[in-house]
C-alpha positions in Angstrom: -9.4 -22.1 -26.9 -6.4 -24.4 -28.0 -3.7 -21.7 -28.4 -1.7 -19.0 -26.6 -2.8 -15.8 -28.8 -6.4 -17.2 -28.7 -6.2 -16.8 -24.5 -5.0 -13.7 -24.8 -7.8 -12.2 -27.1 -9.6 -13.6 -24.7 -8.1 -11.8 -21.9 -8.1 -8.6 -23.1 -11.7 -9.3 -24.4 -12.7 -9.7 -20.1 -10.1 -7.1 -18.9 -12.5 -4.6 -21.8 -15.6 -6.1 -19.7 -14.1 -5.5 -16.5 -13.2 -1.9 -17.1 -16.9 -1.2 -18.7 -18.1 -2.6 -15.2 -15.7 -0.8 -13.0 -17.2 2.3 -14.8 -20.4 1.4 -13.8 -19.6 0.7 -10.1 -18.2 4.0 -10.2 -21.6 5.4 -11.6 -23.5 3.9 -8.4 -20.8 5.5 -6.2 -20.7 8.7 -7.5 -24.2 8.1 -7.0 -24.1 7.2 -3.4 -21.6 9.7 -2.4 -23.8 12.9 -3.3 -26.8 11.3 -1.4 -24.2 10.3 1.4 -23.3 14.3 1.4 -26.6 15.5 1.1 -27.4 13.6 4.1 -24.4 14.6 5.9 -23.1 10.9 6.8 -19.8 9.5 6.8 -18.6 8.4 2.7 -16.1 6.5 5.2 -18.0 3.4 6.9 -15.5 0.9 8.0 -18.0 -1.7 8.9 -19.6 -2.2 5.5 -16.4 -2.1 3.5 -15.6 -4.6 5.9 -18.5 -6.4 5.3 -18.6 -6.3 1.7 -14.8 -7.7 1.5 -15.6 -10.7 3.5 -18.7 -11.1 1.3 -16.5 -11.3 -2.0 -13.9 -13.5 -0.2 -17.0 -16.1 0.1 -17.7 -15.8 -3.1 -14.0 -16.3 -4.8 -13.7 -19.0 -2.2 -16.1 -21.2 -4.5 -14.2 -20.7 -7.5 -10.6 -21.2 -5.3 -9.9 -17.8 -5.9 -7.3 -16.7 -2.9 -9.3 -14.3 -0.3 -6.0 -12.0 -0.4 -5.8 -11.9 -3.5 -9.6 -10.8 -4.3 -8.8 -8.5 -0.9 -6.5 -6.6 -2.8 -8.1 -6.1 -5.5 -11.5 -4.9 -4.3 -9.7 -2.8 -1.5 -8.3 -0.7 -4.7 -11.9 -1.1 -6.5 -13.2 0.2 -3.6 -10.2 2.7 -2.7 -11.8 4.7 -5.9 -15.3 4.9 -5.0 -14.3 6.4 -1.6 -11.6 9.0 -3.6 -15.0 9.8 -5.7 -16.9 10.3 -2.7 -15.0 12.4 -1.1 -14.9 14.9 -3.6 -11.5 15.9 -3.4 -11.0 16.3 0.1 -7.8 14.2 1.1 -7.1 12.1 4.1 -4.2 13.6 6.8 -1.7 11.6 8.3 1.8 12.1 10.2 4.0 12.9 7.7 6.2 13.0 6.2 5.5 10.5 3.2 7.0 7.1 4.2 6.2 6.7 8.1 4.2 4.2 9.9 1.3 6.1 9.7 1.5 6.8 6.2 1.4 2.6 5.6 -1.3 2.5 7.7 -3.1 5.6 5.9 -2.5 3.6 2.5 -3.5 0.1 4.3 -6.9 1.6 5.2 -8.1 3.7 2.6 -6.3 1.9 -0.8 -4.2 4.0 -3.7 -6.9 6.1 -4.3 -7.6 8.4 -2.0 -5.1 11.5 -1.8 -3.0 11.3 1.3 -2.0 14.2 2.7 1.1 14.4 5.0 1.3 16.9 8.1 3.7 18.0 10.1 2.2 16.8 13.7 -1.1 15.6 15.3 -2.1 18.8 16.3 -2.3 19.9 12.6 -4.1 16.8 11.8 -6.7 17.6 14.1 -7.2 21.0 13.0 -7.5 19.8 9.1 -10.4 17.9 9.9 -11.9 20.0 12.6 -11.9 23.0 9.7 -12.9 20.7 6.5 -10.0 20.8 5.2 -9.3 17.1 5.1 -12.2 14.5 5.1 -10.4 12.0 8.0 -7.0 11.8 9.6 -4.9 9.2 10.7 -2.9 8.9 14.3 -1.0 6.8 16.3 -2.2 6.0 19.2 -0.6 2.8 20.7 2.2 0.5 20.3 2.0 -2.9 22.0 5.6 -2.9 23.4 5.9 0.9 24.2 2.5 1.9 25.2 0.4 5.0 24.7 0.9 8.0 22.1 0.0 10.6 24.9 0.0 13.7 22.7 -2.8 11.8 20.9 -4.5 11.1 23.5 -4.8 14.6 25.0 -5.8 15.6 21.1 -8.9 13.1 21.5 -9.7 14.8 25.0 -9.9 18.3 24.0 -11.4 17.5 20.5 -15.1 17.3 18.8 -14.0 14.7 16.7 -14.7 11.2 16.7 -12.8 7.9 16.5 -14.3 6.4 13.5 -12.0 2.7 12.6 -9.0 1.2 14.1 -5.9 0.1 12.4 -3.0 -2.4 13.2 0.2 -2.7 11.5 2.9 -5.0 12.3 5.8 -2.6 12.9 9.4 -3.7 12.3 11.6 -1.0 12.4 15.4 -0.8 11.3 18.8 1.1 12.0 19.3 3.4 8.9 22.1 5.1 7.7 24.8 6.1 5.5 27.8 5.7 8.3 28.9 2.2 9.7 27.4 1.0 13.1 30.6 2.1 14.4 30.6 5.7 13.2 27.0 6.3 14.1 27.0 8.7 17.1 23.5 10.1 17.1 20.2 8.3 16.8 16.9 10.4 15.7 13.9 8.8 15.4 9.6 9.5 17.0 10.3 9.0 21.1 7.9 5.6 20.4 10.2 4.4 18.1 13.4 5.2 20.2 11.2 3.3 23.2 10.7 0.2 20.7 14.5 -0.5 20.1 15.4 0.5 23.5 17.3 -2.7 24.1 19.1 -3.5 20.8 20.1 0.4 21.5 21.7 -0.4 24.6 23.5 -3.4 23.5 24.8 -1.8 20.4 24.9 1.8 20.2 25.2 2.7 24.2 27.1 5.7 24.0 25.1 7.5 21.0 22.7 10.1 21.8 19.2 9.1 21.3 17.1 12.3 19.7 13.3 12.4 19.2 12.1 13.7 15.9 8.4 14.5 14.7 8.1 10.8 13.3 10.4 8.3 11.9 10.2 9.0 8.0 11.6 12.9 9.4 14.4 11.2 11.3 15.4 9.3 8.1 15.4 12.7 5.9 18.0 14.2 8.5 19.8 10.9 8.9 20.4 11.6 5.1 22.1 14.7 5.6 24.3 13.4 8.5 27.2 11.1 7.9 27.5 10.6 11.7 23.3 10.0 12.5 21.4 7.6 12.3 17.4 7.0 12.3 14.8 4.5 13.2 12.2 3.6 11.2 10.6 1.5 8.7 12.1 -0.2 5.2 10.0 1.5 3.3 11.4 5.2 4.5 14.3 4.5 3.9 14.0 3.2 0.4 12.0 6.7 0.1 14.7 8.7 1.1 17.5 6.8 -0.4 19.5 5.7 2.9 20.7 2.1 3.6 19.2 -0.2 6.1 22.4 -0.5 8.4 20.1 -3.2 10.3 16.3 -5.1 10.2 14.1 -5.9 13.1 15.8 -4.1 15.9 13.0 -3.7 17.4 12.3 -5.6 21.5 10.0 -8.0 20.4 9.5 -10.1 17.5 6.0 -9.1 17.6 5.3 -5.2 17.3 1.7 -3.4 16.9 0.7 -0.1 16.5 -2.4 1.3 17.0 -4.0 4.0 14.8 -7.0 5.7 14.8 -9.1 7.3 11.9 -10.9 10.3 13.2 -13.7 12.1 11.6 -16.4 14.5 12.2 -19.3 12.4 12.7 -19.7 9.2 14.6 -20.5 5.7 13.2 -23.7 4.3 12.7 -24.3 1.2 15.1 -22.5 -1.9 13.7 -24.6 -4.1 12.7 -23.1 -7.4 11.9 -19.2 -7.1 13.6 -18.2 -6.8 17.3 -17.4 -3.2 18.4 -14.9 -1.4 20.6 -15.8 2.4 22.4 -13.3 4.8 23.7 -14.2 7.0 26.8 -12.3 9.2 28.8 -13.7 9.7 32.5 -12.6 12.3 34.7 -13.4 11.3 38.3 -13.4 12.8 41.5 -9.9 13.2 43.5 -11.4 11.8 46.5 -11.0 7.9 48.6 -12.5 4.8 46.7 -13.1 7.2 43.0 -10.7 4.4 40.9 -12.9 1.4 42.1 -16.0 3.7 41.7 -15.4 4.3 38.2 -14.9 0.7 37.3 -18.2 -0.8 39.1 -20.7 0.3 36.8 -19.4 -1.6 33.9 -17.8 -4.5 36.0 -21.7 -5.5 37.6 -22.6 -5.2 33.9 -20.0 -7.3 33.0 -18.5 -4.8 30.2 -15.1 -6.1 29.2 -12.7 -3.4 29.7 -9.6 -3.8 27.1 -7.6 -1.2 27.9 -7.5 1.9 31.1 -4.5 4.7 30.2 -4.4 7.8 32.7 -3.2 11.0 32.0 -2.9 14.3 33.5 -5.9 16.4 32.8 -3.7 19.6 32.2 -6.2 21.5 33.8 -5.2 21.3 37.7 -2.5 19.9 39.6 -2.6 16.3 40.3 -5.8 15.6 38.6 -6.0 12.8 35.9 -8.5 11.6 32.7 -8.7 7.8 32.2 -8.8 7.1 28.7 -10.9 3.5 28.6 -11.3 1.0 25.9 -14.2 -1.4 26.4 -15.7 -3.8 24.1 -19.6 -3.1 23.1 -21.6 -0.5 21.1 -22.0 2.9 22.4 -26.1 2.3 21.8 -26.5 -0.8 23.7 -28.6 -0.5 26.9 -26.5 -2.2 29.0 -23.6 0.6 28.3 -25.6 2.9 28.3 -26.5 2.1 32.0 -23.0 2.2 33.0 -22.1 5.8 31.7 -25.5 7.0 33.1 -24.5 5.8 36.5 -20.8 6.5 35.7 -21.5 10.2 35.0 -23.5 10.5 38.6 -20.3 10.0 39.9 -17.4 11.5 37.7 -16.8 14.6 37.0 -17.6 14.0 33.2 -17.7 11.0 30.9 -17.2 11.7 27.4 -17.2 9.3 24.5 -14.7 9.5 22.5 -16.2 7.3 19.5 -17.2 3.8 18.6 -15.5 1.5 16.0 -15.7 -2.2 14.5 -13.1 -3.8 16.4 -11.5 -5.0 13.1 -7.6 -7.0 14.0 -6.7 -6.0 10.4 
């Protein structure tokens, strides 16, 4: 090969090879996903797609092929043998298109798969609980402002199952079509308003701060408002046509959230990554029931991540404890502790169990 034209017959020679090969992955995943069905499994297993990717980031590593690069490229190889699995069933996130949620959506499941935007978490639920949607994505926690608590009482009152974490760095932005000194009305999710809750002090003290369903929905009225504003991402407002006024307004540098895929079925035992299991424990309003819940896995020594409480919404002053702990809901040793936790709460349920992925 000695010439330009030559390399590129050659190219489209391998690119002809590649699709006639991408055709045939397709085959054995179309394949897959009927036995997958037939057997009533997740198509969705994070753990082996996980797996896999690390597997082919080996492999390019010998030829010094960039592991992002081969990343990306096999999460949208991979993005289609899911969409072909699922057989036309999309995936539900908080909408509208553009949000947090929505990135993270994309993040996880590739190009492929048909997202589906709803209006709230409730209605995510509810489109997997009925089939109408094969998974859904939530928030559920941002590292500077804490819990999303509607999704957590969604998880407590649900069948569903937590099936794969997601973290996205956040940064989220001032958007709008007025000056910074016109702007009397800020609209954005209450998570995002609780983010920026310094720069908004600083900058915009006397504007009224109003929650919206999610930040892409604040942008879309921001739109319409010469006097509003909205906080959210970049990528929103580029959507929805409406200029970033201001990047990174966020408290800290360094911003997470959280997101959940839920499902209807639970995750097979990981074999060959670390995992993380949700509970949430109601215990007994009585002296010494805090420490009483926490002994079982601390003599176990079960390392617990994360405790949130919340009101149980079903009498007065009594409280759920949503727990993250790291370990596989089938190990013995876990198993133990919710035996001998559930002897002395009022229930234990478990929530679902996940590879505890930091992607």
């Amino acid at each position: 090969m000695t010439d330009i034209p030559a390399a590129r017959k050659e190219i489209e020679r391998i690119d002809a090879e590649i699709i006639r090969l991408v055709a045939a992955r397709q085959e054995c995943a179309r394949v897959i996903g009927e036995n997958k069905r037939a057997a009533g499994t997740n198509v969705f297993v994070p753990e082996r797609e996980e797996a896999l990717l690390r597997k082919l980031e080996n492999i390019a590593a010998e030829r010094n092929i960039p592991a992002t690069s081969i990343r990306a490229i096999f999460r949208e190889i991979i993005s289609a043998s899911v969409a072909l699995q699922m057989d036309g069933l999309p995936v539900v996130y908080l909408g509208p298109e553009g949000t947090f949620t929505h990135q993270a959506a994309r993040k996880n499941f590739g190009g492929s798969v048909r997202l589906q935007p709803l209006r709230t978490i409730a209605e995510i639920f509810e489109a997997v609980e009925r089939g109408k949607a094969g998974y859904g994505v939530i928030p559920i926690e941002n590292s500077n402002a804490g819990a999303v608590t509607g999704a957590l009482d969604m998880l407590a009152e649900s069948d569903l199952k937590i099936i794969a974490q997601i973290q996205l760095a956040v940064e989220q932005c001032l958007i709008s079509r007025a000056p910074l000194e016109k702007i009397e009305r800020v609209l954005s999710k209450d998570l995002g308003l609780a983010q920026c809750s310094q720069w908004l002090m600083h900058h915009l003290p006397n504007a009224a701060l109003i929650p919206t369903d999610s930040t892409a929905a604040a942008v879309m009225k921001a739109a319409e408002d010469e006097s509003a504003a909205a906080i959210a991402s970049a990528v929103a407002a580029e959507i929805h046509g409406v200029p970033v006024v201001e990047k990174g307004i966020q408290n800290r540098p360094e911003n997470y959230t959280r997101f959940f895929v839920i499902g209807k079925k639970p995750n097979p035992p990981c074999s060959s990554c670390e995992e993380k299991t949700s509970l949430v424990v109601s215990i007994k309003n009585e002296p010494g029931s805090l420490l009483k819940m926490l002994e079982p896995f601390s003599k176990r020594g079960i390392d617990l991540v994360s405790i949130e409480s919340r009101p149980s919404r079903r009498r007065a002053w009594e409280y759920l404890f949503f727990i993250d702990l790291i370990g596989s809901w089938d190990a013995p040793d876990l198993r133990d502790a919710v035996a001998e936790l559930e002897r002395r709460s009022i229930f234990v349920k478990h929530l679902g169990s996940y590879p505890n992925l930091k992607n």
